[in-house]
N, C-alpha and C positions, 0 to 999 in steps of 0.2 A: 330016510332023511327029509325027504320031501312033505312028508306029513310033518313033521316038525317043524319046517321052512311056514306051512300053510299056518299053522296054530300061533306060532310066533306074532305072525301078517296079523292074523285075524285079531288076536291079543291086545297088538299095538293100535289098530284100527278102533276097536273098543276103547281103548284110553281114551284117545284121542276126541273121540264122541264125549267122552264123558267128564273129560278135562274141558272141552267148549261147555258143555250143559252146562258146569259147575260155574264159569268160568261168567256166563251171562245172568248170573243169579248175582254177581255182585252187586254193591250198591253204587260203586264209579265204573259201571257199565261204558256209558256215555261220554266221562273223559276217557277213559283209553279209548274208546273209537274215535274221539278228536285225536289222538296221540296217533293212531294211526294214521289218521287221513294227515296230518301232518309231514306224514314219509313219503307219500302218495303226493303232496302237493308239491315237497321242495323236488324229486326225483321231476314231476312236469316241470317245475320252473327251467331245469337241465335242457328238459326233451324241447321246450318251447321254443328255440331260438336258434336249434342246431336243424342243419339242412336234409339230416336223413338221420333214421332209428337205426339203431343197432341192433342185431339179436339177442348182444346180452342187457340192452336199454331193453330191448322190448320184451324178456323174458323179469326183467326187474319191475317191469310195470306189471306185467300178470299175475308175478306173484303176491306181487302187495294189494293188488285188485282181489284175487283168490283170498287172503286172507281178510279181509276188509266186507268181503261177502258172506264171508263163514261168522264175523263175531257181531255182524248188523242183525239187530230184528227184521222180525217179517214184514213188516210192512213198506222195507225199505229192498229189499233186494231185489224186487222187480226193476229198480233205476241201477242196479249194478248187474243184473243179465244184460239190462241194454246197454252198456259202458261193454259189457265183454263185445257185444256185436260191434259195437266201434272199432274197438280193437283188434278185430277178427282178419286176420292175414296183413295185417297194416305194414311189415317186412317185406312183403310180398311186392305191392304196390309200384309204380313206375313215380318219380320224384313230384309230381303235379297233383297224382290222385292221392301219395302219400301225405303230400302239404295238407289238402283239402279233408281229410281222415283225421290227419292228426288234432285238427283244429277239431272237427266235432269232439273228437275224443276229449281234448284241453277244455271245451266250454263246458259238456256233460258233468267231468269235476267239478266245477263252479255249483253245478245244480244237485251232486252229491254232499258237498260241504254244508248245503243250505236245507237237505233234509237229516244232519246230522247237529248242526250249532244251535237253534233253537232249543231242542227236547232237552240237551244239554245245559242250556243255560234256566230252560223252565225248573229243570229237577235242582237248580243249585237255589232256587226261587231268585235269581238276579235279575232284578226287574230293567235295572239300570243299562247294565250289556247288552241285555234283549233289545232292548231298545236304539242302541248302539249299533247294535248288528242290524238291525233294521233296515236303520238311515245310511247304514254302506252298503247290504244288499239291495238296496234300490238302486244306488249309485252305479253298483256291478252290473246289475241287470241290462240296466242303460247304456253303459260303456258296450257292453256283448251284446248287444241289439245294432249300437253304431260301426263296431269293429267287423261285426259281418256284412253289411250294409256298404262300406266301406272296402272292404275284400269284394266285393264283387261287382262294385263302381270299377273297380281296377281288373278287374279279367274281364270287362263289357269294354272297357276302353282299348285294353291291350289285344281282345276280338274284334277291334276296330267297329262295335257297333254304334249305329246314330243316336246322337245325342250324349253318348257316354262320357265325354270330358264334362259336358255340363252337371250330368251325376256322381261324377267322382267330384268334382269342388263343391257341389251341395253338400257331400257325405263327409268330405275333409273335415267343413265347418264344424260338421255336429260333432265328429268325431270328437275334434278338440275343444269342443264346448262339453262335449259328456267328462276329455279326460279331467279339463279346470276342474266339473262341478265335484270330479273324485277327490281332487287336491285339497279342495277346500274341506276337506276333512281333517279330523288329526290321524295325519298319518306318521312314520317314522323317516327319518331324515333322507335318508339312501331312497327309500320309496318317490318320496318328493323329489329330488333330483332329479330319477330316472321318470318320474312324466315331465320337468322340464325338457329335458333331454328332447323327450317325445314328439311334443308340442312343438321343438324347434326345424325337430327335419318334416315334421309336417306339411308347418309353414314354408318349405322349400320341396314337399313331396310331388306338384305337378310336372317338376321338369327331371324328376326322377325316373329310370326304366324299371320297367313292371320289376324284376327281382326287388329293387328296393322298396318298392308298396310291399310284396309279401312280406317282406324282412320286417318290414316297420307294424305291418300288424302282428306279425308275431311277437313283437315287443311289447303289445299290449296285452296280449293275451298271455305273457310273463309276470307283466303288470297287476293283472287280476287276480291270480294265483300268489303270486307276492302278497299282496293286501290282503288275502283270507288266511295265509299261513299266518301274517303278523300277526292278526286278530286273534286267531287261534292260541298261539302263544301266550299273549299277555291272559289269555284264559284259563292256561295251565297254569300259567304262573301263579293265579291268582288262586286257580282249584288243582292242586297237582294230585296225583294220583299215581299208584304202585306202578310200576311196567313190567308185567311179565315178558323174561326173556324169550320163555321157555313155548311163549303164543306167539311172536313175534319173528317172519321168518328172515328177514334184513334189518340193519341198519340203518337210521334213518342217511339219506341222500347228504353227503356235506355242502352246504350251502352258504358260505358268510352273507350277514345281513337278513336273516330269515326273521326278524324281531325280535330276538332273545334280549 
């Protein structure tokens, strides 16, 4: 019986190989990989703003990491071994170094989205989106340059190091000058809200205790992810493509407000 147990494995194991081969030969390659990283983004938007991971949050994130790695080209997987190293014992972790883990892990997606929406939007020849995605992924890039920057204005202050207040109010500024310069985009309604929203405990963030700086950055780092899943969306919307169930090993995260 054991021999048959093996042949079985080995059987299904083969499929499976050969169901991916088939499967990356398609011509909407590209949009189902935004369709995935779509599951992957709203499931972060979840993890971004809750104070500790779950096993089953963090078993839900590997596996749509695992799957996300199996259906990417080669030239892209090297940035998803290093998202696994992010993620690597992040359960584990004590509530401080999990904060600090999670956020790399949160910004790393930002920089997975942005080696998968181009090629995609290259191959549909949309010159217009491209161009679109552009002018936001500068804007993203800027906000997660300020949002880190910002994060650690706030743990040099809350180390009570010299000069540290004067750097968490320089960092504040830009901060909220990086989130206006996102606003002034066309964004969706609920999005713009929530960087008002942002913007206002901001401006009231110096008389805050250090929990709430973390808090509030991680509402930006919600923020970002928010704005790449919208984007993404209206992309499908525009190019939608089959979804195999049968590749896919969850359902996308339920999320209201995701741009649909």
């Amino acid at each position: 019986m054991e021999w048959l147990l093996m042949i079985g494995t080995l059987a299904l194991s083969i499929a499976v190989v050969v169901a991916v081969q088939l499967f990356r030969q398609r011509p909407d390659l590209h949009l189902h990989q935004l369709h995935e990283l779509r599951v992957l983004l709203q499931h972060a938007q979840h993890l971004a703003t809750q104070p500790s991971i779950s096993s089953d949050d963090y078993q839900v994130l590997l596996n749509q990491t695992r799957h996300l790695h199996q259906l990417a080209p080669q030239a892209q997987k090297p940035m998803y071994r290093l998202f696994f190293h992010h993620l690597h014992a992040l359960p584990s972790y004590d509530n401080d170094t999990q904060t600090r883990m999670k956020n790399r892990a949160l910004q790393h997606i930002v920089y997975l989205v942005d080696e998968a929406v181009p090629p995609a939007l290259i191959a549909q020849r949309d010159d217009t989106r491209l161009e679109a995605y552009q002018q936001l992924w500068y804007a993203i890039l800027e906000l997660l340059q300020a949002r880190q920057r910002y994060s650690h204005a706030a743990y040099q202050e809350q180390q009570s190091v010299r000069n540290a207040q004067q750097s968490l109010t320089l960092h504040q500024q830009i901060l909220a000058k990086r989130l206006r310069q996102l606003q002034a985009l066309s964004l969706a309604d609920d999005i713009q809200r929530e960087i008002t929203e942002v913007l206002n405990q901001l401006a009231q963030s110096e008389q805050l205790p250090f929990e709430h700086k973390v808090a509030l950055s991680q509402r930006v780092n919600r923020i970002m992810l928010h704005v790449l899943d919208s984007f993404i969306a209206r992309v499908l919307t525009r190019y939608p493509c089959q979804h195999d169930d049968a590749l896919s090993p969850i359902a996308p995260f339920p999320q209201s407000g995701s741009g649909q």
